[in-house]
PDB file as gemmi writes it, atoms N, CA and C in Angstrom:
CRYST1    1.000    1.000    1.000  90.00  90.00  90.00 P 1                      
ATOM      1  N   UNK A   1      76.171  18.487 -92.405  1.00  0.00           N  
ATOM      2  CA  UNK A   1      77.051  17.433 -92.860  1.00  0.00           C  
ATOM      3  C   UNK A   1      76.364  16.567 -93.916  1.00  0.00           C  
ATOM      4  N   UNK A   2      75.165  16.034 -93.930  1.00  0.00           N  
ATOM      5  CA  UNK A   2      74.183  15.655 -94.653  1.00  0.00           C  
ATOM      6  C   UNK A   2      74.422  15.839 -95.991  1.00  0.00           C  
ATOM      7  N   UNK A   3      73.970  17.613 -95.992  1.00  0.00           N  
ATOM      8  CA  UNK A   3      73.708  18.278 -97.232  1.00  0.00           C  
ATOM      9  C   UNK A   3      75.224  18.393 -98.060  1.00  0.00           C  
ATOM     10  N   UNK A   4      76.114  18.061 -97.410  1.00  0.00           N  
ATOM     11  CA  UNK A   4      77.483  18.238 -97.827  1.00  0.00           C  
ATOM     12  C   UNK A   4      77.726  16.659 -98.717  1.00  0.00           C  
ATOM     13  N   UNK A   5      77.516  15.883 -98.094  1.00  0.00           N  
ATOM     14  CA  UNK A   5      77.937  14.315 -98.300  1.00  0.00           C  
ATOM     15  C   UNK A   5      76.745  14.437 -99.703  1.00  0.00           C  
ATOM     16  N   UNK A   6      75.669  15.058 -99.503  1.00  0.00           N  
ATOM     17  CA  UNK A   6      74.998  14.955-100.495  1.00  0.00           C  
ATOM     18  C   UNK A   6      75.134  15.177-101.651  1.00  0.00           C  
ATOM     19  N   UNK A   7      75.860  16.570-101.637  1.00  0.00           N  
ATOM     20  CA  UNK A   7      76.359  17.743-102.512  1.00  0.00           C  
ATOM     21  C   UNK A   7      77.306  16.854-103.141  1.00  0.00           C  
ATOM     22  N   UNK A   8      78.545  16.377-102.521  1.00  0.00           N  
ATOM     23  CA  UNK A   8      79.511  15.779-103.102  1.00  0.00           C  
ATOM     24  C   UNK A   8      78.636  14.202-104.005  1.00  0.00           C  
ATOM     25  N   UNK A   9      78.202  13.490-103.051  1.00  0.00           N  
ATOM     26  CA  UNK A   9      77.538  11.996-103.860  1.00  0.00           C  
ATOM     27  C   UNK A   9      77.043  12.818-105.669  1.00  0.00           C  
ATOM     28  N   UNK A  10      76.353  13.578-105.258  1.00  0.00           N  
ATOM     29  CA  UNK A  10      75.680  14.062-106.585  1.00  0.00           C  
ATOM     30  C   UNK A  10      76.933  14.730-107.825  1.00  0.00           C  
ATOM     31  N   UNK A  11      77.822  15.258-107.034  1.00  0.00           N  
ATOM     32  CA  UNK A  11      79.213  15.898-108.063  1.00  0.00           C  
ATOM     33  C   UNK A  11      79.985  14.755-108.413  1.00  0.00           C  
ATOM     34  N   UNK A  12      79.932  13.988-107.734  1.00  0.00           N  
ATOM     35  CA  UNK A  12      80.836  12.539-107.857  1.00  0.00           C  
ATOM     36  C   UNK A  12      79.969  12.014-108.798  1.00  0.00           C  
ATOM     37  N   UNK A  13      78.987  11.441-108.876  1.00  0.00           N  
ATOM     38  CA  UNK A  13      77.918  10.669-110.048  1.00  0.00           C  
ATOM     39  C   UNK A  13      77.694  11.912-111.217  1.00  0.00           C  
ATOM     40  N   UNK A  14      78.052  13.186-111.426  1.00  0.00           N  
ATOM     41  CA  UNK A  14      78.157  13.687-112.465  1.00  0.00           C  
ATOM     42  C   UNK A  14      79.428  13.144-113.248  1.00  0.00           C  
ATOM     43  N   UNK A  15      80.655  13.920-112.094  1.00  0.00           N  
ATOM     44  CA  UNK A  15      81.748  13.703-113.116  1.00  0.00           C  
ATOM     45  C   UNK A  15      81.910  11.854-113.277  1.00  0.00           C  
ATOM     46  N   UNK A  16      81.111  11.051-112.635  1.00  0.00           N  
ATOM     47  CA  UNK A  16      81.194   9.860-112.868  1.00  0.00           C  
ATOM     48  C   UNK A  16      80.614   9.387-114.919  1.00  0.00           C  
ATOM     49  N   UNK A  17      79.568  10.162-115.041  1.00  0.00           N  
ATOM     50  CA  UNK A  17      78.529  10.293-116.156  1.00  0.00           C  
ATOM     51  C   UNK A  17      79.239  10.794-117.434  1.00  0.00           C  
ATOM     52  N   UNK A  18      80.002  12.028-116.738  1.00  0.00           N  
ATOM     53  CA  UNK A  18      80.237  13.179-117.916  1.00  0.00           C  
ATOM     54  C   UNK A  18      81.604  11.981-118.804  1.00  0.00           C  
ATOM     55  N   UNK A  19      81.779  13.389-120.256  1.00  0.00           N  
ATOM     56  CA  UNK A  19      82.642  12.354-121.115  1.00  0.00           C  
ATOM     57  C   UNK A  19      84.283  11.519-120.390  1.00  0.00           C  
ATOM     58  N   UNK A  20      84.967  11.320-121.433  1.00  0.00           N  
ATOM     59  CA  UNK A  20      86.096  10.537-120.783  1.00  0.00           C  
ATOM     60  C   UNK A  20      85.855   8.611-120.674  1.00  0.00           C  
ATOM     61  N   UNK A  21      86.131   8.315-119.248  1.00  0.00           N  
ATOM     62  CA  UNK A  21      85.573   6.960-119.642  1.00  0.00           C  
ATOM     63  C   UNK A  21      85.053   6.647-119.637  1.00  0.00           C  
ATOM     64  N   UNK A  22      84.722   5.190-120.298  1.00  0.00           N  
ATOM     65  CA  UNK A  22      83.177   4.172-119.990  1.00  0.00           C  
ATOM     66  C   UNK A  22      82.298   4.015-118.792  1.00  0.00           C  
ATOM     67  N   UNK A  23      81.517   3.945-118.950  1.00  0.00           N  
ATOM     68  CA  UNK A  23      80.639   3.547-117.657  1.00  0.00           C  
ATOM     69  C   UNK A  23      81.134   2.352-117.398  1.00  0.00           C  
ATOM     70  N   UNK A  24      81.558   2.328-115.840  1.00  0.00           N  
ATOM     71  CA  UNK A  24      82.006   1.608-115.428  1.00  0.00           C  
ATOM     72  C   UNK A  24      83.061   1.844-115.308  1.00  0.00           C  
ATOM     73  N   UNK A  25      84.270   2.390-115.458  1.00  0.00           N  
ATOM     74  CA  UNK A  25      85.497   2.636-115.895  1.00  0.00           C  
ATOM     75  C   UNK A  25      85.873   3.154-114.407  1.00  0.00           C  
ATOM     76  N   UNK A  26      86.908   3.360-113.944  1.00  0.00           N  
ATOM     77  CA  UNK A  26      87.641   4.440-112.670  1.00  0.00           C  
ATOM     78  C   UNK A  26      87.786   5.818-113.862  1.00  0.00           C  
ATOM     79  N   UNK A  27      88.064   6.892-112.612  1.00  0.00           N  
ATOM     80  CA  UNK A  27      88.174   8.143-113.404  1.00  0.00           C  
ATOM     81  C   UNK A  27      89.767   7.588-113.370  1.00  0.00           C  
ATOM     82  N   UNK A  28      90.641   8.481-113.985  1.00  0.00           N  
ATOM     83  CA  UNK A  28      91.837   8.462-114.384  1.00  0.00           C  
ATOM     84  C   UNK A  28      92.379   9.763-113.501  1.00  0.00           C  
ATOM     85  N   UNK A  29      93.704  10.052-113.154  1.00  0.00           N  
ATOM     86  CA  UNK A  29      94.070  11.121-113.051  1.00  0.00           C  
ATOM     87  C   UNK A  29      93.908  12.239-114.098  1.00  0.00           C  
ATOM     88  N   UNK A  30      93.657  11.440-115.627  1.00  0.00           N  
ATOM     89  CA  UNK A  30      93.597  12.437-116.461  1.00  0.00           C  
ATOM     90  C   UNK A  30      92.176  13.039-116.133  1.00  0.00           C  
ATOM     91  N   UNK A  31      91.036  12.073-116.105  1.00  0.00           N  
ATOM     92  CA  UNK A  31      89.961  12.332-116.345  1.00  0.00           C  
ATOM     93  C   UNK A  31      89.928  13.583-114.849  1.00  0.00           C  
ATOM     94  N   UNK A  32      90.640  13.313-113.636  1.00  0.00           N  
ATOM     95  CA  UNK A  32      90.271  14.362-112.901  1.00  0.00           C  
ATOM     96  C   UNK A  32      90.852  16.021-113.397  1.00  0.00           C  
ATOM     97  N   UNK A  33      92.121  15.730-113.608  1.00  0.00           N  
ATOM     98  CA  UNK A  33      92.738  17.200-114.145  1.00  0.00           C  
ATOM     99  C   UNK A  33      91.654  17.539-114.998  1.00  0.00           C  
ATOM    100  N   UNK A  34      91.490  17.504-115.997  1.00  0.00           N  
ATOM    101  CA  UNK A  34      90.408  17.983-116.894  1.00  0.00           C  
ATOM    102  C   UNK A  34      88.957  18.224-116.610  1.00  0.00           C  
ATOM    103  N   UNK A  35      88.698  17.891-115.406  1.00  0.00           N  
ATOM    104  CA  UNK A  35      87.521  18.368-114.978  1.00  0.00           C  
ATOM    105  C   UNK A  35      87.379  19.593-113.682  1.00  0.00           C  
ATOM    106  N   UNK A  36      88.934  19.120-113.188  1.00  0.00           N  
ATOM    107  CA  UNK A  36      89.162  20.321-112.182  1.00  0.00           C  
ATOM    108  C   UNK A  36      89.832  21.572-112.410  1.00  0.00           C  
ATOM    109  N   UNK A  37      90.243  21.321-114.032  1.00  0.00           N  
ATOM    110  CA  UNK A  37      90.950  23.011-115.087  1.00  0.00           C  
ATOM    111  C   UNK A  37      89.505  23.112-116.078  1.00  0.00           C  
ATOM    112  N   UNK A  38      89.157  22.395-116.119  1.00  0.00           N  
ATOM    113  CA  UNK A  38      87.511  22.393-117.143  1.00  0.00           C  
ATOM    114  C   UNK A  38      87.629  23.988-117.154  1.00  0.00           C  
ATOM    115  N   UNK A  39      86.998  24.190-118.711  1.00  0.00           N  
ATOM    116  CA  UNK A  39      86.614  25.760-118.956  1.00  0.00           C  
ATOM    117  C   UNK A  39      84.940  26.519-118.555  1.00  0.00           C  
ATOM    118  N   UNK A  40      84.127  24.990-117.777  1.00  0.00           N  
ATOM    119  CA  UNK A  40      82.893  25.428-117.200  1.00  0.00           C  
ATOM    120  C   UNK A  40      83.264  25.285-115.798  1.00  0.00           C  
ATOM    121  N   UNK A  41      83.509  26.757-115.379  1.00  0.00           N  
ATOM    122  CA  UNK A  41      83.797  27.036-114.478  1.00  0.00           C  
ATOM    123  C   UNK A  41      83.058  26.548-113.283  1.00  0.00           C  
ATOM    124  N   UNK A  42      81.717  26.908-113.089  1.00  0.00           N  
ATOM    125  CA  UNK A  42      81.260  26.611-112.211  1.00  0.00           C  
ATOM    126  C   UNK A  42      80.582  24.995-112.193  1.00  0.00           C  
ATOM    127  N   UNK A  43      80.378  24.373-112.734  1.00  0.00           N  
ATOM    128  CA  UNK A  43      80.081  23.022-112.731  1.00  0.00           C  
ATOM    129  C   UNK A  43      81.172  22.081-112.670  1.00  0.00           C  
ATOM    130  N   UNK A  44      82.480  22.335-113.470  1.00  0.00           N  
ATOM    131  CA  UNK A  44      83.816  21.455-113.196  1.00  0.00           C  
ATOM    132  C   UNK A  44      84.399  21.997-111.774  1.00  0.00           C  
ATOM    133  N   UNK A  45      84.083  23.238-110.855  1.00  0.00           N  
ATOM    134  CA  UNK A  45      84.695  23.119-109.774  1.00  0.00           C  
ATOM    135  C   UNK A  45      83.695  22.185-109.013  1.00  0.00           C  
ATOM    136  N   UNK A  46      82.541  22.391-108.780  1.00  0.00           N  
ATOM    137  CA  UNK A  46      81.093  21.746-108.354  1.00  0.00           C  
ATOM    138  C   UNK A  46      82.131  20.068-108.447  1.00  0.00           C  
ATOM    139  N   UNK A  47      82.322  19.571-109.746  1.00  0.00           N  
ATOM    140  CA  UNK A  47      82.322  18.326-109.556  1.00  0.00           C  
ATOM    141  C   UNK A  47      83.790  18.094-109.591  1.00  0.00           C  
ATOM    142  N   UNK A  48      84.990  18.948-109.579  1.00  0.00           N  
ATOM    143  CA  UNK A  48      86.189  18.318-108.851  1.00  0.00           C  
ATOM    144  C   UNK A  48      86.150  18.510-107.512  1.00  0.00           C  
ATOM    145  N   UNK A  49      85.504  19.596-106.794  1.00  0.00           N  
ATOM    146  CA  UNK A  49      85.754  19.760-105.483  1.00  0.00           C  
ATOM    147  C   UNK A  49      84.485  18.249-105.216  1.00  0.00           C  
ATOM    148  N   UNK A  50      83.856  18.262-105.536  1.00  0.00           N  
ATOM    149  CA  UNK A  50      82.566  16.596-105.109  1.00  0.00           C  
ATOM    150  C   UNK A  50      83.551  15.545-105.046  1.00  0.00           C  
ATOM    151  N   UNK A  51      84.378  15.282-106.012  1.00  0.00           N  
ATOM    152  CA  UNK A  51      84.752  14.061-106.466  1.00  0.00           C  
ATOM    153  C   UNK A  51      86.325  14.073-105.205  1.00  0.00           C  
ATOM    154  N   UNK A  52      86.597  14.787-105.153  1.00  0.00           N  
ATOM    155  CA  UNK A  52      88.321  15.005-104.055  1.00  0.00           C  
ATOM    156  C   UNK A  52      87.854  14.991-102.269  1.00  0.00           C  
ATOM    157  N   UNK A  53      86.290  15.752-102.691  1.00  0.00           N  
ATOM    158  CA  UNK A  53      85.609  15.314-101.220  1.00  0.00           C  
ATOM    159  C   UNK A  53      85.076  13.933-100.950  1.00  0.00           C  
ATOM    160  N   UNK A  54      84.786  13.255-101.953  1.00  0.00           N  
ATOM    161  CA  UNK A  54      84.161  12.376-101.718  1.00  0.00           C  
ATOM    162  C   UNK A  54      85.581  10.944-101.252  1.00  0.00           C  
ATOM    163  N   UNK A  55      86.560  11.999-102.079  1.00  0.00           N  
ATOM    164  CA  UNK A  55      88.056  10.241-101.710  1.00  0.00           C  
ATOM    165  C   UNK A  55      88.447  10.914-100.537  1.00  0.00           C  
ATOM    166  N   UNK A  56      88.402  11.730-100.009  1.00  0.00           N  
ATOM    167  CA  UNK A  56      89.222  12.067 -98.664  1.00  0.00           C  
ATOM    168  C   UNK A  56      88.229  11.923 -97.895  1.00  0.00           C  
ATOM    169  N   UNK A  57      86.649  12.159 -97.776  1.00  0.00           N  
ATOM    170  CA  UNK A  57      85.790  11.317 -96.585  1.00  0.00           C  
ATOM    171  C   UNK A  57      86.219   9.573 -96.885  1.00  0.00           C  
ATOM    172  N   UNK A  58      86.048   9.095 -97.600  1.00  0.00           N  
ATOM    173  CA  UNK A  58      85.843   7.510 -97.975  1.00  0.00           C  
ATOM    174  C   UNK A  58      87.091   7.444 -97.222  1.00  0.00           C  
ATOM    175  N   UNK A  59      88.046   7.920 -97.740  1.00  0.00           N  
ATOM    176  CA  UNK A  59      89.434   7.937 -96.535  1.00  0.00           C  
ATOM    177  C   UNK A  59      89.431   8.008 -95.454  1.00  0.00           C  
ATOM    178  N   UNK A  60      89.146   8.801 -95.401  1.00  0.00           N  
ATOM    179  CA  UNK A  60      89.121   9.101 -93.566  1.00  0.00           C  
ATOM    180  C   UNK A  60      87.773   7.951 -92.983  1.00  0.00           C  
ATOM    181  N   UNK A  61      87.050   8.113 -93.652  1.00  0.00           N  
ATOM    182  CA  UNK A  61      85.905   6.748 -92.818  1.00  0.00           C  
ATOM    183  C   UNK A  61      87.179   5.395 -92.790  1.00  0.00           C  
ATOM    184  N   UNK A  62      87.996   5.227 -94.193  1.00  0.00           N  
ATOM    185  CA  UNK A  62      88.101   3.718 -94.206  1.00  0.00           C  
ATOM    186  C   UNK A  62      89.418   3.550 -92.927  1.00  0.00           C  
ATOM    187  N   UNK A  63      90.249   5.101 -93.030  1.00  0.00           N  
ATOM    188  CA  UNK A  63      90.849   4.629 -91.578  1.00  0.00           C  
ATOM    189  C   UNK A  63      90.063   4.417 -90.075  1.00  0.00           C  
ATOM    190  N   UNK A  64      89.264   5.289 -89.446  1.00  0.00           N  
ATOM    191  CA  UNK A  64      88.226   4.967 -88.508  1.00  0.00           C  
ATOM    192  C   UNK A  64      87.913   3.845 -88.540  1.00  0.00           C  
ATOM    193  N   UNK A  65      87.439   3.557 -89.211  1.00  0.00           N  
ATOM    194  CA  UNK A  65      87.437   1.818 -89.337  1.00  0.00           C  
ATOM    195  C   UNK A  65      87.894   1.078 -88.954  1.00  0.00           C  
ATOM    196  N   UNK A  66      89.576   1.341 -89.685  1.00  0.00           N  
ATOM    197  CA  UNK A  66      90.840   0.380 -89.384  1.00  0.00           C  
ATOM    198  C   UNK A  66      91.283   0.820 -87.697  1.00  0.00           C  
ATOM    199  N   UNK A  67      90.709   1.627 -87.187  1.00  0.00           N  
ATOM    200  CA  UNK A  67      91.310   2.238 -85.606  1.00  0.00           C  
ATOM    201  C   UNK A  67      92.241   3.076 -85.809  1.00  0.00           C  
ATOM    202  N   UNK A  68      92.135   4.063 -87.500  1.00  0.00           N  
ATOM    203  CA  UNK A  68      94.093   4.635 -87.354  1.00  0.00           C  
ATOM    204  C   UNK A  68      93.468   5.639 -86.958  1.00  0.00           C  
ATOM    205  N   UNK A  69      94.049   6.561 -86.734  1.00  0.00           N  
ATOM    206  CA  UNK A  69      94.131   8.185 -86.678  1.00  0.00           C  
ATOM    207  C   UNK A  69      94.039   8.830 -87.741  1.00  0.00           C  
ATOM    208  N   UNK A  70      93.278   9.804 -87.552  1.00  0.00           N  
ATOM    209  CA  UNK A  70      92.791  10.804 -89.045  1.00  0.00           C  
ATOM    210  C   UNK A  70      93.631  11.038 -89.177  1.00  0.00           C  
ATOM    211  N   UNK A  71      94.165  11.374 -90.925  1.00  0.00           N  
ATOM    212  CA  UNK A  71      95.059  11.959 -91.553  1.00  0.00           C  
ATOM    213  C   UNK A  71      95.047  13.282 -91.692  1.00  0.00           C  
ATOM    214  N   UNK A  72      94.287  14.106 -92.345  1.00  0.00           N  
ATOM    215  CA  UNK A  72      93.933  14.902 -92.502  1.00  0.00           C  
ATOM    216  C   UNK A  72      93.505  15.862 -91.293  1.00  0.00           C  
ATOM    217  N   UNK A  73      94.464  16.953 -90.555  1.00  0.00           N  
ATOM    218  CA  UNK A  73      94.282  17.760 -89.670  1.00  0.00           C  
ATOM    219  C   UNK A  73      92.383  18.885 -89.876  1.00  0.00           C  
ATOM    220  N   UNK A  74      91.956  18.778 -88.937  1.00  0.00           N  
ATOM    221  CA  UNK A  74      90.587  19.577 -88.916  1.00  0.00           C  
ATOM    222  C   UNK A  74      90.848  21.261 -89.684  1.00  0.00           C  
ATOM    223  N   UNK A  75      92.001  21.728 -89.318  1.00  0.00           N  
ATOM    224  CA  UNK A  75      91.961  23.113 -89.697  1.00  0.00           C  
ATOM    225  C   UNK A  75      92.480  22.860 -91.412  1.00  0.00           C  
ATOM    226  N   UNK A  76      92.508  21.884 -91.970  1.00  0.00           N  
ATOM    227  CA  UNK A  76      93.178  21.830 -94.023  1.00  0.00           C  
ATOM    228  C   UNK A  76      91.361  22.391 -94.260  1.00  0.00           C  
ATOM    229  N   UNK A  77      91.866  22.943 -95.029  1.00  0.00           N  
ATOM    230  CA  UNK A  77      90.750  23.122 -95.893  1.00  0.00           C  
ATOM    231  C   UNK A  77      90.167  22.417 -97.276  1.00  0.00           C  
ATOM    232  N   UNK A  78      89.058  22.677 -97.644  1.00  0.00           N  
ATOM    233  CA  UNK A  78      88.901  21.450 -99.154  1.00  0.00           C  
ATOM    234  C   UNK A  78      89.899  22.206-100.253  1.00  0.00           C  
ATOM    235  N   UNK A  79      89.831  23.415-100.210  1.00  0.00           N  
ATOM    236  CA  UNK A  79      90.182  24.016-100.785  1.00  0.00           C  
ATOM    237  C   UNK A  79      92.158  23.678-101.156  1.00  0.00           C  
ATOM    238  N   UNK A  80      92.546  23.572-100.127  1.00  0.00           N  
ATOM    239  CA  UNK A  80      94.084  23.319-100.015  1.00  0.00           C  
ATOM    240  C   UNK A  80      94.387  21.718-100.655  1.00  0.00           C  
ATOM    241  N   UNK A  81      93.485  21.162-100.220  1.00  0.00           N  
ATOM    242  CA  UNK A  81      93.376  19.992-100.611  1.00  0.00           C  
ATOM    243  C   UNK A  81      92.810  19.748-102.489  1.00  0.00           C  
ATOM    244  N   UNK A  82      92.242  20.469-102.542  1.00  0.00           N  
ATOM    245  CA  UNK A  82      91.831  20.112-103.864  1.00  0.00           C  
ATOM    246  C   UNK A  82      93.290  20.697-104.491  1.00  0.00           C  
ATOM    247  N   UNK A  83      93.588  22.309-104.224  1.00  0.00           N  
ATOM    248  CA  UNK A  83      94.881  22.489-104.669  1.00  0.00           C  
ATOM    249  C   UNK A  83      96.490  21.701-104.400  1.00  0.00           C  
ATOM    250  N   UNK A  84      96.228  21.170-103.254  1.00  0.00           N  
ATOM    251  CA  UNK A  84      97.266  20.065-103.677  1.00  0.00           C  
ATOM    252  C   UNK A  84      97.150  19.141-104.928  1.00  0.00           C  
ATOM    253  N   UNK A  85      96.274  18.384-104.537  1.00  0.00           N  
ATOM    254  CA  UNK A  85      95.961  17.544-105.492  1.00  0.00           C  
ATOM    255  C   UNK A  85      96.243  17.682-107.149  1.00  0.00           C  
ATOM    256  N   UNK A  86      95.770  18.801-107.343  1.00  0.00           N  
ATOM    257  CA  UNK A  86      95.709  19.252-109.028  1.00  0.00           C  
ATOM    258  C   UNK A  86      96.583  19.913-108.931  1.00  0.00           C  
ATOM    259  N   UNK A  87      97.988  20.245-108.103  1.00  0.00           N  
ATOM    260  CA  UNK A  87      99.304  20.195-108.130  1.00  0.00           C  
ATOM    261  C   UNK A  87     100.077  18.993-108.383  1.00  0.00           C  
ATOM    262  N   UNK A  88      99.598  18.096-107.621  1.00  0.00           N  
ATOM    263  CA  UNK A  88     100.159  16.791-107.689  1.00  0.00           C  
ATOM    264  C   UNK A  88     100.532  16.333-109.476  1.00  0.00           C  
ATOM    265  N   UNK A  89      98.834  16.011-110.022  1.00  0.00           N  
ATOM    266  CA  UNK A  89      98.689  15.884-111.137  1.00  0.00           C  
ATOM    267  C   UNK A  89      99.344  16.194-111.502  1.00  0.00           C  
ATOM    268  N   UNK A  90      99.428  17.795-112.010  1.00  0.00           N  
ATOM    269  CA  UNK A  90      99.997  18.532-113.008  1.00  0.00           C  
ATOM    270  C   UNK A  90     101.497  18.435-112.929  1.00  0.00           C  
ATOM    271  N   UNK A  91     102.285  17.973-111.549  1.00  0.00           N  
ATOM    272  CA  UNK A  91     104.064  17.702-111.436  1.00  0.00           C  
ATOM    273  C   UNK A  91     104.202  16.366-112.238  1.00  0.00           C  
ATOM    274  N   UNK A  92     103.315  15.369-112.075  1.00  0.00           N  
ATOM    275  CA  UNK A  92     103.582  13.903-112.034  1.00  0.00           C  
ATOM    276  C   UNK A  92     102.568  13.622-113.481  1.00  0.00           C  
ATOM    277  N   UNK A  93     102.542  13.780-114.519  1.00  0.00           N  
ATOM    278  CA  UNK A  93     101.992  13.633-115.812  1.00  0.00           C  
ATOM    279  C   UNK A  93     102.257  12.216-116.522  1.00  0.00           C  
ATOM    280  N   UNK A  94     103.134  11.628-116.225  1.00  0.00           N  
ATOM    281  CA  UNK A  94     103.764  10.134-116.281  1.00  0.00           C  
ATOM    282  C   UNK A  94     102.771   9.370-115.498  1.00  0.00           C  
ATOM    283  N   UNK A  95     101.669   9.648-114.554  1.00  0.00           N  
ATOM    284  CA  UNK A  95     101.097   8.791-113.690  1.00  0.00           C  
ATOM    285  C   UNK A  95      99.878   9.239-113.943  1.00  0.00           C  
ATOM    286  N   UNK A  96      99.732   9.933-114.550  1.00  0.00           N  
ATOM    287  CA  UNK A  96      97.785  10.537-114.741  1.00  0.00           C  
ATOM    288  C   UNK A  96      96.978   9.181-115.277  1.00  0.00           C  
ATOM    289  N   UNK A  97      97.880   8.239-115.686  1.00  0.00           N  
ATOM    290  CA  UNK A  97      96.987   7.166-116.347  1.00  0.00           C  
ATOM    291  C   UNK A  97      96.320   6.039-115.224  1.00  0.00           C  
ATOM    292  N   UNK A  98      96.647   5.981-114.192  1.00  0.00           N  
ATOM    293  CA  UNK A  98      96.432   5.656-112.812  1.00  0.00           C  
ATOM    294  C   UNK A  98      95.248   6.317-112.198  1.00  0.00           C  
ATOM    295  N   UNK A  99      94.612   5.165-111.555  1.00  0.00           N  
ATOM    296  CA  UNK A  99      93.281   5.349-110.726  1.00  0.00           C  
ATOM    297  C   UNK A  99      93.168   7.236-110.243  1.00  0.00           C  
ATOM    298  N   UNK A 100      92.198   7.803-110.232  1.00  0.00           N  
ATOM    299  CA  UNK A 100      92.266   9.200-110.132  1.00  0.00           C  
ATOM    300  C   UNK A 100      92.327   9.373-108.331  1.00  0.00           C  
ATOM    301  N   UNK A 101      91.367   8.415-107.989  1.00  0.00           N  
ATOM    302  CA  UNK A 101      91.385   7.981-106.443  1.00  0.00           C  
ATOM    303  C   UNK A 101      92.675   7.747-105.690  1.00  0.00           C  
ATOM    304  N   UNK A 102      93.385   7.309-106.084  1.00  0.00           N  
ATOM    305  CA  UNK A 102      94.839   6.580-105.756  1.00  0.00           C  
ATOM    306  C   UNK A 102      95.687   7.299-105.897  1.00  0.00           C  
ATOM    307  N   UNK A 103      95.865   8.486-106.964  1.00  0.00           N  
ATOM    308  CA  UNK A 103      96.688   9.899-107.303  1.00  0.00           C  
ATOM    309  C   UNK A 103      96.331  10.783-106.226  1.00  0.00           C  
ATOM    310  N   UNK A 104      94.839  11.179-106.139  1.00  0.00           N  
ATOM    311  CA  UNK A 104      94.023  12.185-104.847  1.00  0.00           C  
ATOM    312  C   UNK A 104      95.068  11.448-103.436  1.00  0.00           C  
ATOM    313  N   UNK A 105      94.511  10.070-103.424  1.00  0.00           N  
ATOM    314  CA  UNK A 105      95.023   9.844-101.531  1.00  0.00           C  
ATOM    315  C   UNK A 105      96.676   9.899-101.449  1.00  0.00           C  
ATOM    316  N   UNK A 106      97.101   9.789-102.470  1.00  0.00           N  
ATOM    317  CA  UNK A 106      98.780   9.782-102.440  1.00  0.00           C  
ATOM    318  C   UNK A 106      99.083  11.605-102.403  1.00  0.00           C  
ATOM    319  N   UNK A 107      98.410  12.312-103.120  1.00  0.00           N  
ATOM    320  CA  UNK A 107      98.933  13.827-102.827  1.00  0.00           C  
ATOM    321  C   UNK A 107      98.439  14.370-101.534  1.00  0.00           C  
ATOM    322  N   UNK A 108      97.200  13.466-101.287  1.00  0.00           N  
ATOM    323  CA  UNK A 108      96.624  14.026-100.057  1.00  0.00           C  
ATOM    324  C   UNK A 108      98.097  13.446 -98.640  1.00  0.00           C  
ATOM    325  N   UNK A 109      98.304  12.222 -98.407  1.00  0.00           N  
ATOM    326  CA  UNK A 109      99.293  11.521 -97.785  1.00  0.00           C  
ATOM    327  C   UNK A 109     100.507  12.320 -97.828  1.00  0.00           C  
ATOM    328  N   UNK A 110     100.764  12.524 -98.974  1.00  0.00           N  
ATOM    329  CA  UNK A 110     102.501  13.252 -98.791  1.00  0.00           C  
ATOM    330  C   UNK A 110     102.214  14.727 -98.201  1.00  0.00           C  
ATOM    331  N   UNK A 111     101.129  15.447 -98.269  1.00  0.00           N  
ATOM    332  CA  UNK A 111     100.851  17.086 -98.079  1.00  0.00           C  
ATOM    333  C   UNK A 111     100.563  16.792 -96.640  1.00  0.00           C  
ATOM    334  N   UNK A 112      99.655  16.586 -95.981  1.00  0.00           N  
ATOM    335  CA  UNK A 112      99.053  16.393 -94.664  1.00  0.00           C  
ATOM    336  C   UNK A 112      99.311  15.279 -93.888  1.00  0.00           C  
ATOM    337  N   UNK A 113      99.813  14.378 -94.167  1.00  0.00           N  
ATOM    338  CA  UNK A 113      99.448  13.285 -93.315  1.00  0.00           C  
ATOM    339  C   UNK A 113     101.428  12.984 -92.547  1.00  0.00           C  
ATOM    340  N   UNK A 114     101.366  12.787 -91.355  1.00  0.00           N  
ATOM    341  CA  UNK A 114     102.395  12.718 -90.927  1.00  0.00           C  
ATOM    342  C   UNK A 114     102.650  11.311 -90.648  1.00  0.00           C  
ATOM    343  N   UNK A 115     103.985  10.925 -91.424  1.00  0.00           N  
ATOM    344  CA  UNK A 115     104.721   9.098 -91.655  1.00  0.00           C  
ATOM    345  C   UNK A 115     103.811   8.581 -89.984  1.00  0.00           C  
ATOM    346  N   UNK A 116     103.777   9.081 -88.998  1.00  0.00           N  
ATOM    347  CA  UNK A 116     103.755   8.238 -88.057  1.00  0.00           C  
ATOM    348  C   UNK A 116     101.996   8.179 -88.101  1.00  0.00           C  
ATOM    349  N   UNK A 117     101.163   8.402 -88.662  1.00  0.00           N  
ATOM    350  CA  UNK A 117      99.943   8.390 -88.449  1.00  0.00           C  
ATOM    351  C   UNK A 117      99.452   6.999 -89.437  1.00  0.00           C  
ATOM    352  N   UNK A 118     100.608   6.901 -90.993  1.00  0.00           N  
ATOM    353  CA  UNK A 118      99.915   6.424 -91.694  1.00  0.00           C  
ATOM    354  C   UNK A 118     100.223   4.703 -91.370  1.00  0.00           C  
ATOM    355  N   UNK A 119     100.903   4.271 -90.195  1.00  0.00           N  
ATOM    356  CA  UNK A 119     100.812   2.788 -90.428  1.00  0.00           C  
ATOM    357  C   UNK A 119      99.689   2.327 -89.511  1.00  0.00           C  
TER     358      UNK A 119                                                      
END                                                                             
C-alpha cells in the first residue's frame, strides 16, 4: 500500500510539474484529458492513472473522516475508474475548464457511488 501511495504522490507531482498550468495553478479537466490521451504512452498513463488515484484515495480518506461510508465498492478497479473518468471528460467538454479534481470525484460519484451513501 506504501509503495502504491508512493507511486501515485510521485505521478501526481509530475503531472503537477509537466506543461499546461502555472505552478501553483489546479490541473484543469483539460490539463487531465491531455495527459491521460498523451501520445507518451507510458509516462502519461503512469501519471493519469497517479493523479485519478491520488483524488479517489484523498476521497475516500476525506469521507472516513467525515464517518460516511466508502463510495467506491472494493471490487471497481483503477482501471474502470480512470476509464470512467476520461469518459466523463470527453462527454462534458463545456466543463473541462473546471478543477480536474472536482470533474474526477463527480464522474467517480455518478458511476459508483450509490445516492444513499453520498449524504
Amino acid at each position: 500500500m506504501l509503495k502504491c501511495m508512493m507511486a501515485a504522490s510521485v505521478a501526481v507531482g509530475m503531472m503537477c510539474s509537466s506543461g499546461g498550468a502555472e505552478a501553483g495553478q489546479y490541473k484543469s479537466g483539460n490539463n487531465v484529458l491531455e495527459v491521460c490521451e498523451g501520445r507518451e504512452a507510458s509516462f502519461n498513463k503512469g501519471a493519469c492513472y497517479g493523479y485519478i488515484t491520488g483524488v479517489v484515495d484523498t476521497y475516500e480518506r476525506d469521507r472516513l473522516v467525515a464517518n460516511k461510508e466508502l463510495c467506491v465498492r472494493d471490487e471497481v478497479s483503477l482501471g474502470q475508474i480512470v476509464e470512467v473518468v476520461i469518459e466523463s471528460l470527453r462527454q462534458h467538454p463545456q466543463n473541462r475548464d473546471y478543477i480536474g479534481a472536482y470533474l474526477a470525484i463527480t464522474a467517480i460519484e455518478e458511476a459508483f457511488c450509490s445516492k444513499d451513501k453520498l449524504s
